[in-house]
C-alpha positions in Angstrom: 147.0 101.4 58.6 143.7 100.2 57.4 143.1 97.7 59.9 144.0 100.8 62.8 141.7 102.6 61.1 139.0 100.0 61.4 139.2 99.5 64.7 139.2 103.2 65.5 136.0 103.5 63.8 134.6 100.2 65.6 135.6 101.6 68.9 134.0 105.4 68.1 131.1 103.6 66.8 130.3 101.2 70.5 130.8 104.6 72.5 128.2 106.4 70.6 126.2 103.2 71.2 126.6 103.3 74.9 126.3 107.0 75.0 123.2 107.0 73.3 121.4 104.2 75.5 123.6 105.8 78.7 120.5 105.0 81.6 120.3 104.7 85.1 117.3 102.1 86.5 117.0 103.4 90.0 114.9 100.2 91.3 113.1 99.6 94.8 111.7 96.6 96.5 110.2 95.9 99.9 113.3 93.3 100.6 116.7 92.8 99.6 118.6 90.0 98.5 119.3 87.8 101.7 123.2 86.6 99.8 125.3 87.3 96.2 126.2 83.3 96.9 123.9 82.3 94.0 123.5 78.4 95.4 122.9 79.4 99.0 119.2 80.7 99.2 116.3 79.5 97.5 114.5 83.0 97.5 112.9 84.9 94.8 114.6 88.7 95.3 117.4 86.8 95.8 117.3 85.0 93.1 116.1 88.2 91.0 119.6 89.8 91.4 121.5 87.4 91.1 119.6 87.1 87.7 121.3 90.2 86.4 125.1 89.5 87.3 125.0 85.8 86.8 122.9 83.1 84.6 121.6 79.5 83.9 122.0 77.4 81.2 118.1 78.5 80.7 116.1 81.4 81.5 112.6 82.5 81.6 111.7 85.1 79.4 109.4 87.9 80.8 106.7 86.1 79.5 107.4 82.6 81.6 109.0 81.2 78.0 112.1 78.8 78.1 115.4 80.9 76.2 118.4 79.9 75.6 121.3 81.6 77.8 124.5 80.0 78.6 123.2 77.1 76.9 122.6 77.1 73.4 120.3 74.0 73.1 119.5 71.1 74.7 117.7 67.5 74.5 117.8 64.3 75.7 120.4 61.9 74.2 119.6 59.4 71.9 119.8 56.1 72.6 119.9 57.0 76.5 116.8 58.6 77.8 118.6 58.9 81.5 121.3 61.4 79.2 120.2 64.9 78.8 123.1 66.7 76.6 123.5 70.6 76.8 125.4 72.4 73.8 127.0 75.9 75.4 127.4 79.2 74.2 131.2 79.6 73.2 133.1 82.9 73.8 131.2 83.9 76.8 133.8 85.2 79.7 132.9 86.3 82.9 133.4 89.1 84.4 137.1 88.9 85.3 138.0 87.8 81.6 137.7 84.1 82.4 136.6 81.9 79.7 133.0 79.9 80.8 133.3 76.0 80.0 131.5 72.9 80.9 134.5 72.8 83.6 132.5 75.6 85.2 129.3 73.8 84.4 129.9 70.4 86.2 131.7 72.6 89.2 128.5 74.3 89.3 126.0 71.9 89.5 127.9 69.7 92.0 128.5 73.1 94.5 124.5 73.6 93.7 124.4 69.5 94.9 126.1 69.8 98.3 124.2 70.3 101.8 124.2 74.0 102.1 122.8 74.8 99.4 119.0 75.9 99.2 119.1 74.2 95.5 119.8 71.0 95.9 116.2 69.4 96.2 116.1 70.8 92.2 119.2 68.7 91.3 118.3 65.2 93.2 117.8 63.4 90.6 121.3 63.9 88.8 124.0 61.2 89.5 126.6 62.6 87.2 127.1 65.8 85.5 130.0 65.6 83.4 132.2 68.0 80.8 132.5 65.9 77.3 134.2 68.6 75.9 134.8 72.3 76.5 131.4 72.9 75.0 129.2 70.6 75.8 127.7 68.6 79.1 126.2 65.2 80.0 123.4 65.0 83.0 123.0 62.2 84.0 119.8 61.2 85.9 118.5 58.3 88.2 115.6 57.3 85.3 114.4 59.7 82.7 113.4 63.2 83.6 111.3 64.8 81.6 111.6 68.3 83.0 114.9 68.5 83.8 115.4 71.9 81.9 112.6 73.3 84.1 114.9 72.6 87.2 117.6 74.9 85.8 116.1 78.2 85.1 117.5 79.4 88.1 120.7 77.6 88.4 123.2 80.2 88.3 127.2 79.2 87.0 130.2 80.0 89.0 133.4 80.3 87.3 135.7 77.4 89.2 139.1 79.3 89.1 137.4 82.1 91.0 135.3 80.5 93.5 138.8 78.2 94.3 140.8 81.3 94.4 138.8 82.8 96.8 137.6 80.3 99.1 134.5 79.6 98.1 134.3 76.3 96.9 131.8 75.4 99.3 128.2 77.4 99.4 127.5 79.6 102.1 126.3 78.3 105.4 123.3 80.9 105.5 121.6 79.1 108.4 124.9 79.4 110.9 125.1 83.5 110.1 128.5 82.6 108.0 129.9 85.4 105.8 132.3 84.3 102.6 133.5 86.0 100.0 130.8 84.7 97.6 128.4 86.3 99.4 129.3 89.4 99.5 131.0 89.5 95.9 130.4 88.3 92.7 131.9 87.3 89.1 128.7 85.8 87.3 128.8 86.1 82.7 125.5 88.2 83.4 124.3 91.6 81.6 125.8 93.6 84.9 128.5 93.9 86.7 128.9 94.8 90.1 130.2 97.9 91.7 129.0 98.0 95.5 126.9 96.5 97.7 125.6 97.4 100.9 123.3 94.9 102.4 119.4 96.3 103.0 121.4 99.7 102.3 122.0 100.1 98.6 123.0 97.7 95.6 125.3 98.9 92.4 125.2 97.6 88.9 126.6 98.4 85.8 126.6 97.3 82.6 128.6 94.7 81.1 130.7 96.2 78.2 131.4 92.1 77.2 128.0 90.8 77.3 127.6 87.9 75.1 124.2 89.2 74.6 124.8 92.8 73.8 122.8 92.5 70.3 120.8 90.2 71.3 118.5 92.1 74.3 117.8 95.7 74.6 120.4 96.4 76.9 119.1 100.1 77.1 120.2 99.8 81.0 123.5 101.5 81.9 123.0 101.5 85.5 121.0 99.7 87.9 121.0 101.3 91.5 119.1 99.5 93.6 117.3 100.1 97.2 115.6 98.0 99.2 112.8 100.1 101.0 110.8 97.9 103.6 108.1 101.1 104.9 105.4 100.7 102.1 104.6 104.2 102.1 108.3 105.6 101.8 108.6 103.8 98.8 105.9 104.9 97.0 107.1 108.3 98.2 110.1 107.2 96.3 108.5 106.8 93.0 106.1 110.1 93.4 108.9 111.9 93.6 111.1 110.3 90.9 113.6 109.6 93.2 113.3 106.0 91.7 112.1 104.8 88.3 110.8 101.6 89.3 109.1 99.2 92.3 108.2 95.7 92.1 105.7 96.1 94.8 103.2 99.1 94.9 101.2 99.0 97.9 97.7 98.0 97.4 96.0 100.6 99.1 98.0 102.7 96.9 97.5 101.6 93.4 94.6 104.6 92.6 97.2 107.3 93.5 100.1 105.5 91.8 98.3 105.2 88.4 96.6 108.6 88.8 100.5 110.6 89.1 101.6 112.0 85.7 104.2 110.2 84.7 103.7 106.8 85.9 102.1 103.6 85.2 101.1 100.6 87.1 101.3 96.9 85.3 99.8 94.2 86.5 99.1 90.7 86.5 98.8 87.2 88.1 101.5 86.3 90.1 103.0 82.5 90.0 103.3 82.4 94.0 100.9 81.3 96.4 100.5 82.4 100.1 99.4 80.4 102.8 100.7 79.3 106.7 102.1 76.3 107.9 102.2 74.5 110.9 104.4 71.9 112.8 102.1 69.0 113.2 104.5 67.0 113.8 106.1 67.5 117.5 104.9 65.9 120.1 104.8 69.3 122.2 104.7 73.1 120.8 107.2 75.5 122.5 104.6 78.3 121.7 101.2 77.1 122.7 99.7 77.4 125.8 98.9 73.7 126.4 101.0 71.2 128.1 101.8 67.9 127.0 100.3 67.8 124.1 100.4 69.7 120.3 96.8 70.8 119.5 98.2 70.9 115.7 98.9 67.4 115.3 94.8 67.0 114.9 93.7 67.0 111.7 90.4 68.4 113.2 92.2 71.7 114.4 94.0 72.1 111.1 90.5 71.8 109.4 88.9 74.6 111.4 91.4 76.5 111.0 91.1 76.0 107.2 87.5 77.0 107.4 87.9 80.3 109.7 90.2 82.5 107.8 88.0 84.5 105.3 89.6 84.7 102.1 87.1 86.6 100.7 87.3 89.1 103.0 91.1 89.2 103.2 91.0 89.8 99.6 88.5 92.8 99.5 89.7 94.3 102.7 93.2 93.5 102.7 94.3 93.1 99.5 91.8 95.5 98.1 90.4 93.1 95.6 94.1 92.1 94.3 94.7 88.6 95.1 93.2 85.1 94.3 91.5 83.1 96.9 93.1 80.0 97.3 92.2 76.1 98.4 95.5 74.4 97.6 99.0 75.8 97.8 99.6 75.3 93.8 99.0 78.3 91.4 96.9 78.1 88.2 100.4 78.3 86.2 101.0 74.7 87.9 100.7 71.5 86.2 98.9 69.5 89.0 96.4 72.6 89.5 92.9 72.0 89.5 89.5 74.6 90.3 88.0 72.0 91.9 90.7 72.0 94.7 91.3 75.8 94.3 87.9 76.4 95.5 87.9 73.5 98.2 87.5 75.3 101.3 84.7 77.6 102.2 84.3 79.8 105.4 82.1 78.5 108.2 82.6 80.0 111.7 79.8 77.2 112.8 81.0 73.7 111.5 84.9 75.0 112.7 84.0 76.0 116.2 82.2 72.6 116.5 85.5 70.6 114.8 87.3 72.6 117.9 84.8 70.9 120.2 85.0 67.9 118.6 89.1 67.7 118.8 88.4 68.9 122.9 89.5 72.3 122.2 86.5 74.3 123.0 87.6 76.7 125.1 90.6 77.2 122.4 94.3 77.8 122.9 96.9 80.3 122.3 100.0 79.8 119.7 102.5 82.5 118.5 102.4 83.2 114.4 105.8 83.7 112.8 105.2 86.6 109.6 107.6 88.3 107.7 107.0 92.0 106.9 109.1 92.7 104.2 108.4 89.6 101.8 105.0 89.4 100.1 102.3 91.9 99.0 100.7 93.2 102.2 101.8 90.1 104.5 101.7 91.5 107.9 98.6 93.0 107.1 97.5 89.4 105.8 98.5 88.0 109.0 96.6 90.7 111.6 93.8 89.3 109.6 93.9 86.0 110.1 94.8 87.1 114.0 91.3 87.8 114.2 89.6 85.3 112.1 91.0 82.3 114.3 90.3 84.3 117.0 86.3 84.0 116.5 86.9 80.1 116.9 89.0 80.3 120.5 92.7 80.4 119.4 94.2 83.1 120.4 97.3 84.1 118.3 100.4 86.0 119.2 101.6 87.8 116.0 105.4 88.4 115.6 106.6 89.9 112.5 110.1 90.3 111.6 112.4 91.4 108.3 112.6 88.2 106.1 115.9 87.8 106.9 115.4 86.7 110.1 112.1 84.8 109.5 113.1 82.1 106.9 115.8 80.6 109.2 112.7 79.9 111.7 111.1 77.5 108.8 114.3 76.2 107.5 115.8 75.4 111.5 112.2 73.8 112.5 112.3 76.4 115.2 108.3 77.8 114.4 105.1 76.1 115.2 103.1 78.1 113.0 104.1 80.4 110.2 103.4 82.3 106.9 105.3 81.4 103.7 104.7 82.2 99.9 105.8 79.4 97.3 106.9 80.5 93.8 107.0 77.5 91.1 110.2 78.0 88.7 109.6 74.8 87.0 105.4 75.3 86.4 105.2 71.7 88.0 104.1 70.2 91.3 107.1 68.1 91.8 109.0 71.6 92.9 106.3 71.9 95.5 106.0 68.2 96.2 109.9 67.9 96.5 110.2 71.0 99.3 107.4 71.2 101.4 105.6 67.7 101.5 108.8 65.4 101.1 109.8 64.2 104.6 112.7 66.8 105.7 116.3 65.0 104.7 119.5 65.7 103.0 118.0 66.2 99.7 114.4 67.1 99.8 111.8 68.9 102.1 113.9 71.6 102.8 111.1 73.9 104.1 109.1 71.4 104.9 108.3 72.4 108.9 104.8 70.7 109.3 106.8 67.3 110.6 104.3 65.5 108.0 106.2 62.4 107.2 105.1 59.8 105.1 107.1 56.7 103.1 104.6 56.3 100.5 103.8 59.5 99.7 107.7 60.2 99.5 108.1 57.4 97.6 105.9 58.8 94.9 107.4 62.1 95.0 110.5 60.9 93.8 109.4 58.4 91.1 107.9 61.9 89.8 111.2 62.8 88.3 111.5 60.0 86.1 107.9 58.8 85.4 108.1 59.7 81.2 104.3 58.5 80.9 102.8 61.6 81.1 98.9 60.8 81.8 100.4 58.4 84.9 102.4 61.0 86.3 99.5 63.0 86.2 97.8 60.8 88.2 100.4 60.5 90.5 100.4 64.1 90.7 96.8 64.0 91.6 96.9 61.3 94.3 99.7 63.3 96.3 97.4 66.2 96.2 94.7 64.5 97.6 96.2 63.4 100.4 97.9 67.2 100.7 94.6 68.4 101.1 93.4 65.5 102.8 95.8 66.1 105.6 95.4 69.6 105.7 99.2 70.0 105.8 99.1 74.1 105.0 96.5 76.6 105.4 96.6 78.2 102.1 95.6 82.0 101.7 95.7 84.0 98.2 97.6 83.2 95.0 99.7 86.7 95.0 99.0 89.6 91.8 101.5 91.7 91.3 101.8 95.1 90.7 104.9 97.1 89.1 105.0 100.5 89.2 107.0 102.4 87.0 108.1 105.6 85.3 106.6 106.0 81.9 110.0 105.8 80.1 110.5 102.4 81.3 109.6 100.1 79.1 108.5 96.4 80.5 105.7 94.1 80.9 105.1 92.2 84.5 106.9 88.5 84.7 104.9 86.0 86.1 108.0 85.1 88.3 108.4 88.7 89.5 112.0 88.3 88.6 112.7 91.4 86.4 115.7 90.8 84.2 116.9 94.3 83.4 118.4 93.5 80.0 115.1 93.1 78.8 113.9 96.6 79.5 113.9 99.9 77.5 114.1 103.1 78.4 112.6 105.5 76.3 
């Protein structure tokens, strides 16, 4: 009778805990998550929800910290430095009951390995991952890596039994248009579960009664209702009028008025993303150019005026209204490999570019179409009218075509753009994630997004010695080498490095992430 009794009591006492922190987040965002498959994009809201119904073995804290999640610890093994060993959290279930294990671990990883999946380049330098027990899990790597860890903070776990039961064993071919069950349903171990989706439409969450973590975050969050609302000025209309609590991305232009309504606040800080364009330099002909025979791209001398026409300066006071960071190199100040003398590399001169346009035999200019999202970074189609203009005052005429994200990234990733705008975030706070995408040679397991056709042995050669290169100072300079020849090349045409700005009720309680990757079960509401 005793024992009835004290589970009575245990059960009265959790309801009056979850009544008491019983709240709805009603959350916004220009963009919505592009799948629910957690391996198939490589995409930051994507990766954000999938943040709050499944997890890595590590996460970032809101501060850009390492934390433990499904992992408890980890650390290279002794006596083999090519061994990293991971100890995990025991009694975590998903969210069908299912127990996690390393089983689910190795299955993971391996799914995360395979060719559709946008995370592979992270993961190419494991050989083996494999389960030594229930509870703990060997990667194996071609040479030492150093940063391993850093590579995982957004390497989400599948349960095995589910993803087999349900065909989805295999990741989601996003490129093709396929649908699978894994994308449009989910059964992560996360802080929320979830109820309904309706892509671009509306997004359900709620919270997970079994969360390992319960004591352990605030878990104030009962409910998470998101909506993705692309027209900038509806969603601030949105958070005016408390119809939602929260947006990741308050319109520059209307920063003043957000901070200035009772009831709201706007945080903000420096973003880890940079913003720049890219352009295939590679093909022997452009499909989008006006000139025949020939890609006016593939000379440096082009790329290099085009560098030095685009007014950052100006982009950022007129555009941006004074919230962005010039940029020279396509590496945040968060990034190891990051240096102000690069950052503030290229200055605008109208002159010396309209006489490299001579110089390459394009004086009288040419016309090329620019590929920009509208629904992906601060202010980005406004970004790219901008630079309409700018490259205009040197002869090159520029056809701007904006579209919804969704149907923008498959341009870059299918090498079907000559010239487009893309933001890169840096997870693992190292150039080797920027290094491994966009400047390795395009192949099974690296240079995913890279579209400029840039394609050199060396350089590759270097990239991948990166991820097991333990003298520090070397790999440094290693770093610094494939920079210079980045910039050298003239391979992007960076922009800004991106600040954010949240805005928010007053009740909620939660400081900007560096990552823009709000994980809910860190907020309060008060």
């Amino acid at each position: 009778m005793k024992a009835t009794t004290g589970l009575l009591a245990a059960a009265l006492l959790a309801s009056t805990s979850v009544a008491a922190y019983s709240e709805t987040l009603r959350w916004a965002r220009a963009g919505d998550s592009l799948t629910l498959d957690p391996h198939a994009q490589n995409e930051g809201p994507t990766h954000t929800l999938s943040h709050q119904i499944y997890e890595p073995l590590i996460i970032r804290d809101m501060d850009g910290q390492f934390q433990a999640a499904l992992a408890t610890d980890w650390a290279p093994k002794e006596g083999d430095p090519n061994v990293w060993v991971f100890n995990l959290r025991e009694g975590v279930t998903y969210h069908d009951g299912a127990d996690f294990t390393a089983e689910d671990v190795v299955f993971s990883i391996n799914r995360a390995k395979s060719d559709n999946s946008n995370m592979k380049e992270l993961l190419s330098s494991i050989v083996e991952v494999r389960a030594v027990d229930d509870y703990t899990v060997e990667f194996e790597t071609g040479g030492p890596n150093p940063i391993l860890p850093a590579n995982l903070t957004n390497l989400f776990m599948m349960d095995k039994g589910w993803a087999e039961a349900n065909d989805s064993v295999d990741v989601q071919d996003v490129e093709s248009g396929e649908t699978t069950f894994a994308s449009t349903n989910a059964n992560g171990t996360g802080a929320f579960t979830l109820v309904s989706r309706e892509p671009d439409v509306r997004t359900v969450l709620e919270r997970n009664p079994d969360y390992w973590g319960m004591d352990d975050f605030p878990m104030d969050v009962s409910e998470i209702i998101f909506t993705p609302i692309q027209n900038a000025s509806t969603r601030v209309a949105a958070l005016l009028s408390g119809e939602v609590d929260f947006i990741q991305d308050v319109p520059v232009q209307d920063l003043e008025r957000v901070a200035a309504a009772d009831g709201l606040t706007v945080k903000t800080a420096p973003q880890n993303r940079t913003i720049f364009f890219g352009m295939d330099q590679g093909s022997d002909d452009l499909d989008t150019d006006n000139v025949e025979g020939e890609n006016p791209l593939a000379d440096v001398r082009v790329r290099r005026a085009m560098n030095m026409a685009i007014n950052r300066e100006a982009i950022k006071q007129v555009v941006m209204r004074g919230q962005s960071q010039p940029a020279g190199m396509i590496a945040p100040p968060f990034v190891n490999g990051w240096t102000e003398e690069m950052d503030n590399s290229v200055s605008t001169d109208v002159d010396a570019a309209k006489a490299l346009m001579e110089e390459a035999g394009y004086g009288d200019g040419f016309a090329i179409q620019l590929d920009c999202p509208n629904d992906r970074y601060v202010n980005d189609e406004g970004i790219c009218q901008a630079t309409v203009g700018m490259l205009g005052q040197i002869g090159i005429t520029v056809n701007l075509d904006s579209k919804p994200k969704a149907q923008h990234f498959p341009l870059i990733t299918n090498a079907t753009t000559d010239f487009y705008m893309l933001g890169w975030g840096v997870p693992t706070y190292d150039s080797e994630y920027i290094f491994n995408f966009l400047v390795h040679t395009r192949g099974d397991e690296r240079g995913s997004w890279n579209n400029t056709g840039y394609s050199n042995p060396e350089i590759d050669e270097m990239i991948v010695s990166l991820a097991s290169e333990t003298d520090l100072e070397k790999r440094d300079a290693m770093i610094a080498d494939i920079w210079a020849e980045v910039q050298d090349e003239v391979l992007y045409l960076p922009v800004h490095h991106q600040v954010l700005n949240w805005g928010m009720a007053e009740k909620v309680g939660i400081e900007v992430s560096p990552e823009d990757d709000p994980k809910m079960k860190f907020f309060t509401m008060n």
